[in-house]
N, C-alpha and C positions, 0 to 999 in steps of 0.2 A: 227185818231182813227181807229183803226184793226178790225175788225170783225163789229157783230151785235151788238150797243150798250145795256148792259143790263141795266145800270142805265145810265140816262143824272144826272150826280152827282148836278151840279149846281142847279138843281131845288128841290134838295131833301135835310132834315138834316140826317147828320149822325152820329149815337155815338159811339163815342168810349171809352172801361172801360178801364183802367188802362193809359190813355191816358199822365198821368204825368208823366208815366214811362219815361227809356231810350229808348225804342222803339216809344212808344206812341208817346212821342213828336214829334221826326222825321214824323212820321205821321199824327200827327194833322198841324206840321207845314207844312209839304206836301199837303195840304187837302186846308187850309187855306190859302194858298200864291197861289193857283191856283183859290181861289174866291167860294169855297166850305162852306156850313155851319154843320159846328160843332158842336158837345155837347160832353164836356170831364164825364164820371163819376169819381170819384175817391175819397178814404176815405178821405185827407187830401186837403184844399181847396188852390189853387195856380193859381197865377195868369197870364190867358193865354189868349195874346192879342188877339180878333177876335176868341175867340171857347166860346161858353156858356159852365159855369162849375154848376154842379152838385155833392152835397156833399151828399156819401152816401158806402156802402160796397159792394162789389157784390153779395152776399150773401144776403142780403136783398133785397128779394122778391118785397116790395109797393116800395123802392128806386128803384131797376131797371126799373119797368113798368114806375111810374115816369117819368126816364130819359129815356125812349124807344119812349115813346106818341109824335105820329107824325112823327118819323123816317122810311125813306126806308132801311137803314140799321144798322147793327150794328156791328162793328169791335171789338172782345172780343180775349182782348189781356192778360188780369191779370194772372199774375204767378208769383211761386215764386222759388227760386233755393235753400234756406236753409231754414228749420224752427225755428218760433219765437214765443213761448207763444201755443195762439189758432190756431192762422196762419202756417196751417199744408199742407201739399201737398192734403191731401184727402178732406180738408176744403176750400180750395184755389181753386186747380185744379176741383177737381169733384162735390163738392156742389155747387162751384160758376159755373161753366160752365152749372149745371144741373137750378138754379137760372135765369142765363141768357136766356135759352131756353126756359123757362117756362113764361119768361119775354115777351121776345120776341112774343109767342100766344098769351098774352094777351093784348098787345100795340097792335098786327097788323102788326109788322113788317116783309115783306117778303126777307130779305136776310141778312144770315151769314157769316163772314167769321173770321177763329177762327186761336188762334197763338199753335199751336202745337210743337213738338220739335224732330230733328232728335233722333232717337233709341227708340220714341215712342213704343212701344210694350206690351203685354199681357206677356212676362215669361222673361221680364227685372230684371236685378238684382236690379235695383234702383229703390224706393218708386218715385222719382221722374219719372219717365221714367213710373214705372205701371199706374202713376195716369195722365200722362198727354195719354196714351194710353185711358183708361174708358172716361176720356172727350172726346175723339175723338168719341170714339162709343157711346156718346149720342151726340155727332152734328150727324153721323150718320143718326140716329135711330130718328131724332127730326121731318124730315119730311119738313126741310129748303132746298134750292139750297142753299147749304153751301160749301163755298171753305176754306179749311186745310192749314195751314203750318207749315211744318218740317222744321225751321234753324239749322244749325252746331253752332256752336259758335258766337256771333254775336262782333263785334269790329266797333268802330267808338270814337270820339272826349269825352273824359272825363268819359267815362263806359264804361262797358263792358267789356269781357274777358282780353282784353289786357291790361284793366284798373288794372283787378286784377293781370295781370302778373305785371304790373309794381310795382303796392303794395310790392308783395311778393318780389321783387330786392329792393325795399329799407331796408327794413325789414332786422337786423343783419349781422354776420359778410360772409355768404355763403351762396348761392343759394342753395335750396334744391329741387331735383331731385327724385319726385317717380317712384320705378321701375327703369327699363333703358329708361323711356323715350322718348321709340318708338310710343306710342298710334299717330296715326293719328287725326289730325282735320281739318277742311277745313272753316278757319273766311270767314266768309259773313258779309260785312258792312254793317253796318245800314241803311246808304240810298238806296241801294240795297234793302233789306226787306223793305222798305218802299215804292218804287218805285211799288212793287210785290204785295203789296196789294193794294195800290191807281189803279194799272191795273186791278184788278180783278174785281172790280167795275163795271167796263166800256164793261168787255170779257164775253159775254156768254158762252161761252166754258168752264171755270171755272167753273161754276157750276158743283156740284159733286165729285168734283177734288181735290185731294190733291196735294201738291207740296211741294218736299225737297227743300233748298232753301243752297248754297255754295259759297263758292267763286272758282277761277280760279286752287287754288293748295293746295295741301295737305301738312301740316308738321306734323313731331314728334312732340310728346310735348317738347322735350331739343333743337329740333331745333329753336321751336318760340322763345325760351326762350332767349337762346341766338343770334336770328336777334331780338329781342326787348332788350336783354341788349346791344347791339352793337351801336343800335339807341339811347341809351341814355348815352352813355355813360358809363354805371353801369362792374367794373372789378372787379367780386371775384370767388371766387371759387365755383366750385360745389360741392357737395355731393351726392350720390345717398342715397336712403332712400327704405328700402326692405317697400315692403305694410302690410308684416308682423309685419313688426315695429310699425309701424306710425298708423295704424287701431286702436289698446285698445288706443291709445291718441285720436285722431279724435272720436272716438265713445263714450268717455267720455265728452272732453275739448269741441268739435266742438258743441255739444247738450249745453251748458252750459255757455262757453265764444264764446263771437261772436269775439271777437279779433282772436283765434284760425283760421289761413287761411284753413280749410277744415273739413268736413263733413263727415263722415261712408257714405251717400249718392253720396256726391261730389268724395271721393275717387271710390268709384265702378266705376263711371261715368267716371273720370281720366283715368281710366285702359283698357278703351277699346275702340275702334276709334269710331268717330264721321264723314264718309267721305259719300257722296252721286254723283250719276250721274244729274249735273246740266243741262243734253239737255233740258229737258222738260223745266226749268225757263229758258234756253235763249230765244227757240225757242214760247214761249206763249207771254210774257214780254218783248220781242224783248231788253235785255238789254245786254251788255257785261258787265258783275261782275267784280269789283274792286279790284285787289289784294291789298295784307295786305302792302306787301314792298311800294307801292306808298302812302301808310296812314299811316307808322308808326307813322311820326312828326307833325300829326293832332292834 
């Protein structure tokens, strides 16, 4: 272990909300397989060997304290990328994150550490991006040693970004291409992001801290597309698609059919790069990041 331990984790529970997710799990199963005690919250109950689960919303205030009581920390990771019904970015993102903090004072628990998102910002074009920005300034503003993180894209075994590239190359008779395709992204794998938080735990230095979180290299978006249809095999054509186009459909179809592969929100997000300087996560984390080419066929 590197530095000042801040938490000796083994002797503490910790929860974590959206733990069923595709991130979640890697970290709960990281958490647990090193002999850590667990409590997953999460709306839908699932069953996860060696974590205590707790059925409840983030958003509900007596369910988080609830699952808080007794915890030295708590890893709040719930988000969402498209909206559904009431499950809004501002209901999700801000009310749950503002929920959990408020959780958090009343359990007792003294440490944060929250899933943020590269391009975070105050005068982002995307709903998604403003509101995971105001959650960040109320971890902030909450008065926790809370540690931040901004991932790019995250990729790993059965979800995640690559997962929906791959969706979209099965998907009819041609690859479709917004723009030309240049936006930059830099996938960071999941167990990478999991590794990242399971250390933060342990790193006093962390505290207060934000961290973007990438992988080793940057691509176009037409470049992943085609090193993942190359990886599978997938041969058709592309098209490019102006954003002028494709916008009145997305901001109609994407709101309404979830089959629809994008979002008025997802599209803004599309169009402009996603890339960070990863010194800071090698040199805290002590980890070398995994590129995407060594995980394609995960």
């Amino acid at each position: 272990m590197r530095g000042n331990a801040f938490i000796t984790v083994r002797r503490y529970m910790i929860l974590v909300t959206g733990g069923t997710g595709f991130v979640g799990s890697h970290i709960v199963s990281r958490l647990t397989s090193g002999g850590e005690k667990v409590r997953v919250l999460a709306r839908s109950w699932v069953d996860m060997p060696r974590a205590d689960m707790v059925q409840g919303d983030v958003r509900d205030l007596s369910a988080v304290v609830q699952a808080a009581r007794g915890c030295n920390a708590v890893i709040h990771l719930v988000g969402i990328i498209r909206e559904t019904g009431d499950q809004t970015f501002r209901r999700v993102h801000v009310d749950g994150t503002r929920t959990v903090i408020q959780a958090c004072h009343e359990a007792g628990v003294p440490r944060l550490l929250h899933m943020s998102a590269l391009g975070a910002r105050p005068a982002a074009r995307s709903e998604y991006h403003r509101t995971k920005w105001e959650a960040e300034e109320l971890v902030r503003g909450s008065g926790f040693p809370a540690t931040i993180f901004r991932p790019s894209v995250i990729f790993g075994p059965g979800e995640g970004f690559i997962a929906e590239v791959r969706k979209l190359l099965r998907q009819g008779s041609v690859i479709p291409i917004i723009g030309g395709g240049t936006s930059l992204l830099q996938p960071v794998w999941v167990e990478d992001v999991a590794s990242c938080f399971v250390s933060a735990l342990r790193e006093s230095q962390t505290s207060g801290q934000a961290y973007e979180l990438g992988g080793p290299e940057a691509f176009g978006f037409e470049e992943l597309v085609d090193l993942v249809a190359e990886a599978d095999g997938v041969a058709k054509p592309k098209i490019h698609f102006s954003p002028k186009l494709i916008g009145p459909a997305a901001a109609v179809l994407g709101r309404v059919w979830r089959r629809f592969p994008i979002t008025s929100d997802q599209l803004r997000m599309l169009l402009e790069d996603s890339v960070c300087d990863i010194t800071a996560m090698v040199q805290t984390f002590g980890i070398e990041p995994a590129s995407l080419r060594d995980h394609l066929n995960d």
